[in-house]
C-alpha positions in Angstrom: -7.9 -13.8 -2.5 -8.0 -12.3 -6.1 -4.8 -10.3 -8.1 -3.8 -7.8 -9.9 -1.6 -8.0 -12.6 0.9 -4.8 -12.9 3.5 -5.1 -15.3 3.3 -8.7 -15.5 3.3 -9.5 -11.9 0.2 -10.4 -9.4 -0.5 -8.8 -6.7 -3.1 -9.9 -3.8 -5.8 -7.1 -4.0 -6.1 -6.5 0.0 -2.9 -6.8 1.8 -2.2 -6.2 5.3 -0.9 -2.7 6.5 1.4 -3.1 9.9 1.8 0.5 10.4 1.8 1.0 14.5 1.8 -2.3 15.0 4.6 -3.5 17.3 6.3 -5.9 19.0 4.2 -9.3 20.0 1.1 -7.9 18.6 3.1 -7.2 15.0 3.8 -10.8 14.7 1.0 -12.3 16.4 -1.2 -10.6 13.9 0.8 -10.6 10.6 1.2 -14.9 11.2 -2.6 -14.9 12.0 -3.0 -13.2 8.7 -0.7 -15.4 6.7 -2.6 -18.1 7.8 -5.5 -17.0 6.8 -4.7 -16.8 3.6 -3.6 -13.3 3.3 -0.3 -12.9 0.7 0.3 -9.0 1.1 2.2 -7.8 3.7 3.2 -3.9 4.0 6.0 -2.4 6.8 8.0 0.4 6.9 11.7 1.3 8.0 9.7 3.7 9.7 7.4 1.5 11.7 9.8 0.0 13.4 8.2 -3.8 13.0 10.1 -5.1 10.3 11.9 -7.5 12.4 8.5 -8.8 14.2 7.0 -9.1 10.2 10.1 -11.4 9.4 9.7 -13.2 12.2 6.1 -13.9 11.8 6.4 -15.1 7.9 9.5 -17.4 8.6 7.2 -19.2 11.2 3.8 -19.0 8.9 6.1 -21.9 6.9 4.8 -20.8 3.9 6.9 -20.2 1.0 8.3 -16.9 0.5 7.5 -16.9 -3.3 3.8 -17.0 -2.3 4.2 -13.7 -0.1 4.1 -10.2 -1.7 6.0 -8.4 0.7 7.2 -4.2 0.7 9.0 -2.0 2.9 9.4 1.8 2.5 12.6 3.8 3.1 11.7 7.1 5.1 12.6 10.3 3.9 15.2 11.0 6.0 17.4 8.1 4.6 17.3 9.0 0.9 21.0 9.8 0.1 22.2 7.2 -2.0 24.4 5.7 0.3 21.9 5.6 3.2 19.7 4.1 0.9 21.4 0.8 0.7 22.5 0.8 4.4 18.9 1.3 5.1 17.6 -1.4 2.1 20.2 -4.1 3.3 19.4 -3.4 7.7 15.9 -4.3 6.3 16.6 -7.3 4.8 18.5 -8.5 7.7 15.4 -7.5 10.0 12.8 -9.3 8.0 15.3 -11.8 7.6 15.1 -12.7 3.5 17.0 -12.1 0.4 15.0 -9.7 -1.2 11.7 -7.7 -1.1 9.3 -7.8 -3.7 8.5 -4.0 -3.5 10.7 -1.2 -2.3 9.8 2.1 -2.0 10.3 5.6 -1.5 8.4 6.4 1.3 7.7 9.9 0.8 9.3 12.5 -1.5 12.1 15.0 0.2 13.1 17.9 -2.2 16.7 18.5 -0.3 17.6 15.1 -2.0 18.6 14.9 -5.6 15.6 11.8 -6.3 17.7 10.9 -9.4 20.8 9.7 -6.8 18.4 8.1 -4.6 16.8 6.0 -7.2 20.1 4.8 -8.9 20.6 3.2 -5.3 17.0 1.7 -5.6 17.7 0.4 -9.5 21.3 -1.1 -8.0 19.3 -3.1 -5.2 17.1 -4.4 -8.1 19.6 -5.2 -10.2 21.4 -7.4 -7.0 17.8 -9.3 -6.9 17.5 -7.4 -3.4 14.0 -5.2 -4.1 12.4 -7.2 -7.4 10.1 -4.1 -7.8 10.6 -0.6 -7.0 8.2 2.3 -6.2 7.3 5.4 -4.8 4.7 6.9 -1.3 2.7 9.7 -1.2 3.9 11.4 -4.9 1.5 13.5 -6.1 0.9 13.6 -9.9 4.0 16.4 -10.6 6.4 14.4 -9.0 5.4 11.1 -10.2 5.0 12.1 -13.6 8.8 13.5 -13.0 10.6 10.5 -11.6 8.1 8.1 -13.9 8.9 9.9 -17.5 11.8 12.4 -17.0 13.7 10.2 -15.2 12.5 7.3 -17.1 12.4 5.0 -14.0 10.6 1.7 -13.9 8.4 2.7 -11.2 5.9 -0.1 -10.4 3.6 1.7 -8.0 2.7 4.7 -6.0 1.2 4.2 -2.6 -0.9 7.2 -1.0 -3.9 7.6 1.0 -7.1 6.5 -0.6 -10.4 6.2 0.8 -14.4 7.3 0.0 -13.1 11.2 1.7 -10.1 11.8 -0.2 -10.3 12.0 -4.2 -7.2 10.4 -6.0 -8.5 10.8 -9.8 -6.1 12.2 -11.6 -3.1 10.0 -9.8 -5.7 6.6 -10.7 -6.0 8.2 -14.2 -2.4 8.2 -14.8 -1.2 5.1 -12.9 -4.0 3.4 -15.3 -2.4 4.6 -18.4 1.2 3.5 -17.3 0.4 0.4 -15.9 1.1 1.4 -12.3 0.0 0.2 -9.0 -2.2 2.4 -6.7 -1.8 0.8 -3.4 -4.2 2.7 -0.9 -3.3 3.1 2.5 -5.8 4.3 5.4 -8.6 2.7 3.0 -11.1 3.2 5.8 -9.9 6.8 6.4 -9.1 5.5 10.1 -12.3 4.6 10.8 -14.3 7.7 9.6 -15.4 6.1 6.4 -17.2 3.6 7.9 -19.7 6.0 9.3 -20.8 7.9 6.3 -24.6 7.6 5.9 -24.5 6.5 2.4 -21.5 3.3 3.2 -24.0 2.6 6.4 -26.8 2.3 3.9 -25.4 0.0 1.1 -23.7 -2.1 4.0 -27.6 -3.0 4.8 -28.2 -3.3 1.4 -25.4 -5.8 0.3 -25.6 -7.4 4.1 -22.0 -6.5 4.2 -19.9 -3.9 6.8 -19.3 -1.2 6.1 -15.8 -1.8 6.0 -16.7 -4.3 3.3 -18.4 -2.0 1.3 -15.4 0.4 1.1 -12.7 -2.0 0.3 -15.2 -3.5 -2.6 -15.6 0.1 -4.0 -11.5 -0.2 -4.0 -10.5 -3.4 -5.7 -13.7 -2.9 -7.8 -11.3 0.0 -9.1 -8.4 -0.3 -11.9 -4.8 -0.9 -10.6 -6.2 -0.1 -7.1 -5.2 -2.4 -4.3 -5.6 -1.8 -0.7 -3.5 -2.8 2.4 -6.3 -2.2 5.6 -4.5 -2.4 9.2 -6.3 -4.8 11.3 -5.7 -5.7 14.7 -7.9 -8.2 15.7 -8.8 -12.1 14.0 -12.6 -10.8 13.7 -11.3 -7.5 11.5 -8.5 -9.5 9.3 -11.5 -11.9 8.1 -13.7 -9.3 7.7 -11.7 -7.2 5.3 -11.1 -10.2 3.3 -14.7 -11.6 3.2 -15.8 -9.2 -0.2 -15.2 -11.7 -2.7 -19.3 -12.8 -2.7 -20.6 -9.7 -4.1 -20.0 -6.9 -6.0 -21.3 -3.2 -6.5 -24.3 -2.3 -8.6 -23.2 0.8 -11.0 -24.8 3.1 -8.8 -24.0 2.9 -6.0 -20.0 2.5 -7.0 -20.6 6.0 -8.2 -22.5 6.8 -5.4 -19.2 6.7 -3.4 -17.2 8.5 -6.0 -19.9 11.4 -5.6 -19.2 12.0 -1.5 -17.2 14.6 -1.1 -13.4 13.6 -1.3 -11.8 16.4 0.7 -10.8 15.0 3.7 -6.7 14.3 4.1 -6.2 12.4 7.0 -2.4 12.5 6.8 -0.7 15.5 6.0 2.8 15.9 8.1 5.0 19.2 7.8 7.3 17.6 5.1 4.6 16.4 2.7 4.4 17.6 -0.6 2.2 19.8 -2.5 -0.9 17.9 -2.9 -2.9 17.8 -6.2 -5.7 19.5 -5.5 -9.4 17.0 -6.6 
């Protein structure tokens, strides 16, 4: 596994993304990871697996230090009260003293985001969330909560794959040092079956999957967190460390067309448009 380094701190390039998985799965899957060497581990207040990711880390017996672990608070639970209800239920649930990311999980304009992240600041000051963050943000309002309101946001995580352009949110959290964590890296699947990702796979003897998540981590402050759900698919998405894109063909991918949101609920914000 290779790092980045965001504001002094490294973070595992592929991590593992646990949304909708649950229950005995959730943990089977998240200690299968662990032990194979994975140190990223990504839940949710919202995914309802937090408990299941504790679980599954505490009996990995590796050190907690080693494990770069976030949860997200939903946008529902943003007041700046619920916000540390919410932040210390999840550390009970996952069962540890702290995260090492905390974030906003997506943006709700009824909520003054100033209150809400003096509640996030307050659990980082405690030692409970060592970093703090923002979800699906597009440029206006990470640019707001980043510079306006001058806070030490560490990353934005949105949906980033080869069908949805990101460039002027990977411009920006360059230039400030912020991390772009990409979730739904393999646009659920559909990436995978673009001609031209089909065609370098054969070329590098890679999968496609492979082919996509090197195009990612190939890119500046971009890491990626790739749901898996079977042993065959966790080693797989790891397995891109023996190769690496010709110039070409990494712009190849930034040429297909990038208009294709695959997740897009009734609250979301304004997108940027690419």
């Amino acid at each position: 596994m290779q790092f980045k380094t965001i504001q002094g701190v490294e973070v595992p390039e592929i991590g593992l993304g646990t949304h909708r998985l649950i229950g005995k799965e959730c943990e089977d899957i998240v200690k299968k990871a662990l032990n194979m060497g994975y140190r990223h581990i990504d839940t949710a207040q919202s995914y309802k697996n937090e408990r299941e990711v504790g679980t599954a880390i505490k009996r990995s017996h590796i050190d907690r230090e080693e494990i770069f672990l976030t949860t997200k608070i939903w946008h529902t639970s943003l007041e700046k009260d619920e916000v540390l209800k919410v932040a210390e239920s999840a550390l009970r649930e996952l069962d540890t003293p702290y995260v090492d990311l905390l974030l906003v999980h997506w943006p709700n304009e009824e909520v003054d985001i100033e209150k809400t992240l003096e509640s996030f600041l307050s659990l980082r000051d405690q030692g409970k969330a060592l970093n703090i963050g923002v979800a699906n943000f597009p440029l206006k309002l990470l640019r707001e909560v980043n510079e306006e309101l001058a806070a030490p946001i560490f990353c934005n995580q949105v949906e980033y794959h080869p069908m949805l352009g990101q460039f002027d949110l990977l411009d920006y959290t360059a230039e400030h040092d912020i991390m772009f964590t990409a979730y739904s890296p393999l646009a659920q699947g559909q990436a995978l079956d673009i001609p031209l990702i089909k065609e370098l796979a054969e070329k590098y003897d890679k999968t496609p999957a492979q082919i996509v998540l090197r195009w990612l981590i190939e890119q500046e402050q971009v890491v990626a967190i790739p749901k898996a759900s079977s042993e065959e698919h966790l080693k797989e998405n790891i397995d891109i460390y023996d190769f690496a894109l010709e110039d070409d063909d990494f712009y190849a991918i930034d040429d297909l067309d990038k208009s294709t949101r695959l997740t897009n609920p009734d609250f979301a914000p304004e997108w940027d448009s690419e």
